[in-house]
Wavefront OBJ file of the C-alpha trace (Angstrom):
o trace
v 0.000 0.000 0.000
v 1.671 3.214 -1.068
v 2.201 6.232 1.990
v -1.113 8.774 1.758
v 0.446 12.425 1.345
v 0.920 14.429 4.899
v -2.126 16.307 3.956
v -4.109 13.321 3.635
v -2.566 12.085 6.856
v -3.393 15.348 9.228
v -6.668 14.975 7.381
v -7.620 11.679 8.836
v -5.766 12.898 12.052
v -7.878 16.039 12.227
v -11.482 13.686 11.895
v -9.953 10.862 14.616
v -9.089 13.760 16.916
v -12.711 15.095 16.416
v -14.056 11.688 17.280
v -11.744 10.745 20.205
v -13.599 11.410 23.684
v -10.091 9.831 25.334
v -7.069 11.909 24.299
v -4.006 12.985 25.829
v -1.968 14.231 22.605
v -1.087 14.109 19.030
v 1.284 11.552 19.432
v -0.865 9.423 21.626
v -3.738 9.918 18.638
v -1.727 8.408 16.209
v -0.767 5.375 17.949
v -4.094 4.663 18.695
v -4.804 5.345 15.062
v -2.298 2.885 13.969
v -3.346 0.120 16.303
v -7.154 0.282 14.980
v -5.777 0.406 11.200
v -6.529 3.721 10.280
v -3.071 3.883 9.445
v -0.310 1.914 8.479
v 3.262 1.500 10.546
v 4.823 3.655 7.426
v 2.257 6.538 8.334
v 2.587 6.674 11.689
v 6.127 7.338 10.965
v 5.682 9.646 8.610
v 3.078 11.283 10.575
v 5.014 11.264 13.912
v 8.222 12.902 12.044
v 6.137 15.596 10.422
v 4.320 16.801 14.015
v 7.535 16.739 15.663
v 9.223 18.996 12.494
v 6.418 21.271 12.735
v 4.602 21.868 16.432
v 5.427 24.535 17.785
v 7.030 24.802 21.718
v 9.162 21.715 20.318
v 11.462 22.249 23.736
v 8.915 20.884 25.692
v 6.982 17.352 25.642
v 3.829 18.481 24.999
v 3.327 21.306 22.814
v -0.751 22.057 23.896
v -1.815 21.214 27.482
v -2.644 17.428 28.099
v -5.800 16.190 26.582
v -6.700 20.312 25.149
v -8.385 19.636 21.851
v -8.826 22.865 20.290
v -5.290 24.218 19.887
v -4.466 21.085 18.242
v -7.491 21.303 16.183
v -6.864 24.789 15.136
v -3.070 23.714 14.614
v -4.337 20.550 12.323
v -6.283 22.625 10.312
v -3.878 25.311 9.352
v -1.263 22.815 8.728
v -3.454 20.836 6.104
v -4.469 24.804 4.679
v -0.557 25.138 4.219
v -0.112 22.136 2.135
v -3.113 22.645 0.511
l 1 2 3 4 5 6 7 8 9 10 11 12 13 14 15 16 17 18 19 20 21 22 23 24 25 26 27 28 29 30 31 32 33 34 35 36 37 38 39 40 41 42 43 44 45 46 47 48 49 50 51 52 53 54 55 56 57 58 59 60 61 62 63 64 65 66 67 68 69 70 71 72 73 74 75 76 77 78 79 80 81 82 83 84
């Protein structure tokens, strides 16, 4: 199966992290995403490399506080808006 785009990725991020009533944090989302085959172990690479590249506060472990969904919504969205 050939790697979705990062767009497509933050995409299917962005509705999971919608859905999710249990969250902690973008990296935890993605795990969970790759454990229920949403994505593949490729993607969740690929994913994981591009959110640590690109969140901001990257001195810190989490970049949002724990479990805060809408700065990591907003962030998701104009992340997929610049590689639109």
């Amino acid at each position: 199966m050939p790697i979705r785009t990062n767009k497509v990725l933050l995409t299917i991020t962005l509705a999971t992290l919608n859905e999710s009533t249990y969250y902690t944090g973008l990296c935890h989302l993605i795990t969970e995403m790759q454990k229920y085959n949403l994505i593949n172990d490729r993607e969740c690479d690929k994913l994981d490399r591009y959110i640590t590249k690109h969140r901001p506060n990257k001195g810190k472990i989490y970049s949002w506080p724990i479990g805060n969904k809408p700065p990591r919504i907003k962030w998701l969205k104009q992340q997929i808006k610049l590689l639109s």
